[in-house]
C-alpha positions in Angstrom: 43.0 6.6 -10.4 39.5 5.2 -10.6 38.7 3.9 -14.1 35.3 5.3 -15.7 32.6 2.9 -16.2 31.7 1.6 -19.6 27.9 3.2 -20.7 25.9 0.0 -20.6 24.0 1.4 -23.3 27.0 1.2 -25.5 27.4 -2.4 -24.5 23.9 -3.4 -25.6 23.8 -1.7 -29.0 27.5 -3.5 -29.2 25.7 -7.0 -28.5 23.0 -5.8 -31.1 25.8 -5.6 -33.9 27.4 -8.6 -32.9 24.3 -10.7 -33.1 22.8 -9.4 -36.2 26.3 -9.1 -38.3 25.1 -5.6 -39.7 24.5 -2.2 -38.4 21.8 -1.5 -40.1 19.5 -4.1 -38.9 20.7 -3.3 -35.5 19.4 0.3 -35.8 16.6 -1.3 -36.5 16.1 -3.2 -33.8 16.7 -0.6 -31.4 15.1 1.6 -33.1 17.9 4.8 -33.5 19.7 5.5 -36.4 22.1 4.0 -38.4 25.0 6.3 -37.6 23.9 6.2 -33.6 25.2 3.1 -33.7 28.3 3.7 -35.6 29.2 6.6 -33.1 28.3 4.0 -30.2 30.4 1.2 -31.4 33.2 4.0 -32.0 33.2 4.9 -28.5 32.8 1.8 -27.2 36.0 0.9 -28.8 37.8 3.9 -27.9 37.2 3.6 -24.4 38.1 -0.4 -24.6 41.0 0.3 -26.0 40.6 -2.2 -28.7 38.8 -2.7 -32.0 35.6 -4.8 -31.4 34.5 -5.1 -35.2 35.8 -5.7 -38.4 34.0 -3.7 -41.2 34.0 -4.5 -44.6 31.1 -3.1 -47.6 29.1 -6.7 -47.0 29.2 -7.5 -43.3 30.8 -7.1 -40.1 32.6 -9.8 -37.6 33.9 -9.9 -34.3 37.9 -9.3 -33.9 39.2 -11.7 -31.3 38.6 -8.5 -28.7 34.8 -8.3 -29.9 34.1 -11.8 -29.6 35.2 -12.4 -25.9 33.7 -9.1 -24.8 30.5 -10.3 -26.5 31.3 -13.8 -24.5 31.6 -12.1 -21.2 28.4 -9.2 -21.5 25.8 -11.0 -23.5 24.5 -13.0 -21.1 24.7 -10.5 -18.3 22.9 -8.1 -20.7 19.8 -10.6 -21.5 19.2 -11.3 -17.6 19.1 -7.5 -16.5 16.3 -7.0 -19.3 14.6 -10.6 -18.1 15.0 -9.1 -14.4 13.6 -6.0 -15.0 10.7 -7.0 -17.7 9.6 -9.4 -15.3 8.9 -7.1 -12.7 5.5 -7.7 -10.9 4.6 -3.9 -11.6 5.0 -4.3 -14.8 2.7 -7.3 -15.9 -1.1 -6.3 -17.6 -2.3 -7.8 -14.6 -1.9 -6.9 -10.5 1.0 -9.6 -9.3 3.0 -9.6 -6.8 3.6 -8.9 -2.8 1.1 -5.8 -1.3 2.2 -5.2 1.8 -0.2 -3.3 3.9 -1.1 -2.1 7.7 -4.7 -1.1 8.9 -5.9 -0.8 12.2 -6.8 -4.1 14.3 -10.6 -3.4 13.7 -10.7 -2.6 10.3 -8.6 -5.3 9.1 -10.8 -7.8 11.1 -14.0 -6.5 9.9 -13.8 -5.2 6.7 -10.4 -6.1 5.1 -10.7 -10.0 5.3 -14.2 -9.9 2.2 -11.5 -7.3 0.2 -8.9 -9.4 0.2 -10.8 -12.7 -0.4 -12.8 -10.8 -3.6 -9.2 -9.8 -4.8 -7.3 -12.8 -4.3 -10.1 -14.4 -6.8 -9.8 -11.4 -9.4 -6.5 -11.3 -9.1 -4.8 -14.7 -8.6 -1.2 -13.7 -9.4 -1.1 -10.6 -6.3 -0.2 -12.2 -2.6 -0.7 -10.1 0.7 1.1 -9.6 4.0 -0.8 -8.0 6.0 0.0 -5.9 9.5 -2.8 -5.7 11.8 -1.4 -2.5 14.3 -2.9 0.5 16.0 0.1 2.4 15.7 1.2 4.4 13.4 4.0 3.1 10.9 6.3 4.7 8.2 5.4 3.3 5.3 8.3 4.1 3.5 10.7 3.4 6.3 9.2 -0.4 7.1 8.5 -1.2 3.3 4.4 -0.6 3.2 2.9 -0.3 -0.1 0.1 1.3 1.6 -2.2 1.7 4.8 -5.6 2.1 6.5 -5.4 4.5 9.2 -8.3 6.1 11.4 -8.5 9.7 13.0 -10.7 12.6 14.4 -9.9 14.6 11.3 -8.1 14.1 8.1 -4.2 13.2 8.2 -2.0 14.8 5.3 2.2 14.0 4.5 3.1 15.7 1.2 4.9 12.6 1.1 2.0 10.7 0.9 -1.2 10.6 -1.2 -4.1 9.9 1.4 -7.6 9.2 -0.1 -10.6 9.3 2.6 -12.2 6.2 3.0 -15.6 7.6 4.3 -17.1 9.0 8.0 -16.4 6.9 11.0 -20.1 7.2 12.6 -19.9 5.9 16.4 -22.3 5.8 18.8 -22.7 4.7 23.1 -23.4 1.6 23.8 -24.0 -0.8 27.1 -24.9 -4.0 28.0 -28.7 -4.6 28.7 -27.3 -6.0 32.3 -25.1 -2.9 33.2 -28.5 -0.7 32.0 -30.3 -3.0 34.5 -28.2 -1.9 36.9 -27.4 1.4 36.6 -29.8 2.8 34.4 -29.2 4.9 31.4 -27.3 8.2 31.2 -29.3 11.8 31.4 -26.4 12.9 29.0 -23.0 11.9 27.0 -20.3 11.7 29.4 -22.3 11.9 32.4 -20.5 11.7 36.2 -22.2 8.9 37.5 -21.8 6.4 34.9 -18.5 4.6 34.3 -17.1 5.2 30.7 -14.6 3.2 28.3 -13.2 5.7 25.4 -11.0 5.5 22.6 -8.0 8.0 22.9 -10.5 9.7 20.1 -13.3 10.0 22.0 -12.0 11.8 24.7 -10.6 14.6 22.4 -13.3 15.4 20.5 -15.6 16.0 23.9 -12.7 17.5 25.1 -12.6 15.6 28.4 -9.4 14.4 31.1 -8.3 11.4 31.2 -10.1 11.0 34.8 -13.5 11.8 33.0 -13.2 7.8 32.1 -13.2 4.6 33.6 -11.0 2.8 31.2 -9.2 4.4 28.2 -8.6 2.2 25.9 -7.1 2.4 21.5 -8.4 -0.8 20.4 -12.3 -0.7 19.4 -12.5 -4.5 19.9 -11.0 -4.2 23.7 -13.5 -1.3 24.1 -16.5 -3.7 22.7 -15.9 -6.8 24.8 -15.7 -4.6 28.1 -19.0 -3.0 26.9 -20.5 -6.9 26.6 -19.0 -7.7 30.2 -21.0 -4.4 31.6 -18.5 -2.7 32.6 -19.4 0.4 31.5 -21.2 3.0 28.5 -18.6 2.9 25.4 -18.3 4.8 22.3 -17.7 2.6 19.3 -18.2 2.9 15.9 -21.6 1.2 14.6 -19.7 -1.2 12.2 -17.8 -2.4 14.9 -20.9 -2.7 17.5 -23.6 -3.6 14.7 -22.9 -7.8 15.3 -23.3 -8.0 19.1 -26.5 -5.6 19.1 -28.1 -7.9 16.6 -26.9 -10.8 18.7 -28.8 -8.8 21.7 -25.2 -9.0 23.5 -25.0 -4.7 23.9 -27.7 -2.0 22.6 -27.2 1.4 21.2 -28.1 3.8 24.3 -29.0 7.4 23.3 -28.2 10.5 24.6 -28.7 13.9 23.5 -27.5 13.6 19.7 -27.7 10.1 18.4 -24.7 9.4 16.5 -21.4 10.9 17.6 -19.0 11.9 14.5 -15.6 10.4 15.4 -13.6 10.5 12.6 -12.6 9.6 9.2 -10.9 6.4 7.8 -7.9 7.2 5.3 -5.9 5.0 2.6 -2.1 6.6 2.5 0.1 5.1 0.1 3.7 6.8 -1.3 3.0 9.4 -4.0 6.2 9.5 -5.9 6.1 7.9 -8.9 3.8 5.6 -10.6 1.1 3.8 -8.3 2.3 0.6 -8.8 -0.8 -2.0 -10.2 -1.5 -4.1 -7.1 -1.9 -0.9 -4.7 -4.1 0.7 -7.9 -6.6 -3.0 -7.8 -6.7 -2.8 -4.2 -7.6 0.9 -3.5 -10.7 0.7 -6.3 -11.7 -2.1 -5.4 -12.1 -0.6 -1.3 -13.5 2.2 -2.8 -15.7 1.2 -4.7 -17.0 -1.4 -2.2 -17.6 1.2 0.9 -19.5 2.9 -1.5 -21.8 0.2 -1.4 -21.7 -0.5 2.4 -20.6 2.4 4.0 -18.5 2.5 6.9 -21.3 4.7 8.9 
């Protein structure tokens, strides 16, 4: 027959007692009443089998019983309450491990003056950060949050997602592959060669054959651009380094920006944000406010 376990609670009023040789001034401490802990100690002794306390008018002792079970839980008592009021989340202050994941773009480009203005703010908080263009499970692989891009806005009632702000993109091609082949009549036209995000080609609704190289990863699609090797859609933060280094130019078509997108933070919504993923998501937000993805 299993035994039932003793109501920890019990056994820290117990300890209260025991240290302060009164009742009263236990109550006190843990703020309850007086007979609260009279009933506690009762049943604490009832279920022990044993009396723990000798009472008299003036003061109470430990019986032999009382002192070694005092002996054995005290100490165990005082390091669960260290362990848990030492708890990162709990301190005034953002401490502790965020994990996050963002796409490889955003991470390079926009994460790295985040995390360098928090780390100074906030000395105490560490990072580990994933730099992946798939999508994980936060909960499953132990994210406290992540950065995730899409042509329209992602929702998991699991999940609270706050939109980061518009990804504006744009086509782009090297001055030399212009040169060569001259510049397109209109977006996705059939005799130029094209290198698309996954994204792209869904919101102009075209095949897979419509380009010349599919590609997920912006920075991929970027470099090909630079070697000429074909028109690409990318967004302008992304682009906006190597057109002011000369190395690709904006090329435009029809419309000139093409909407691709948003950027969203997701982070678990049960429970209390903790206060590293609370610094980190004002602080993003409050900074592309200022410089805006678009």
């Amino acid at each position: 027959m299993a035994e039932t376990p003793i109501d920890y609670q019990l056994l820290a009023i117990f300890v209260a007692v025991a240290e302060l040789s009164s009742f009263s001034k236990a109550a006190r401490k843990l703020g309850i009443g007086k007979g609260t802990v009279s009933r506690a100690i009762a049943r604490l002794e009832a279920e022990v089998g044993a009396e723990l306390l000798h009472r008299t008018t003036h003061e109470v002792a430990l019986s032999t019983a009382g002192q070694t079970l005092y002996e054995r839980t005290a100490p165990h008592l005082t390091a669960l309450q260290e362990a848990v009021l030492q708890l990162p989340e709990r301190a005034e202050q953002p401490s502790g491990e965020l994990r996050l994941t963002a796409p490889s773009d955003f991470g390079a480009i926009v994460l790295p003056e985040i995390l360098g203005e928090l780390a100074r703010r906030y000395p105490e908080m560490s990072y580990d950060v994933r730099l992946t263009n798939e999508r994980v499970d936060l909960v499953a692989q132990g994210f406290d949050l992540a950065i995730r891009a899409g042509p329209s806005a992602m929702k998991d009632s699991t999940l609270t997602v706050r939109r980061l702000g518009a990804v504006v993109s744009a086509l782009y091609a090297a001055p030399s592959y212009l040169a060569r082949r001259g510049r397109p009549k209109q977006p996705h036209d059939s005799g130029h060669d094209w290198i698309l995000h996954p994204f792209a080609l869904a919101a102009w609704k075209l095949k897979r054959q419509a380009a010349k190289f599919v590609c997920d990863d912006f920075f991929v699609i970027r470099e090909l651009v630079r070697q000429g090797a074909g028109i690409g859609v990318l967004p302008s933060f992304v682009a906006d380094a190597y057109v002011r280094e000369g190395w690709i130019e904006s090329v435009q078509v029809g419309k000139p920006t093409l909407a691709a997108g948003s950027y969203v933070m997701l982070y678990p919504s049960r429970g209390q944000v903790p206060r590293k993923v609370a610094a980190f998501r004002d602080h993003l937000i409050q900074r592309l406010k200022k410089t805006p993805l678009g």
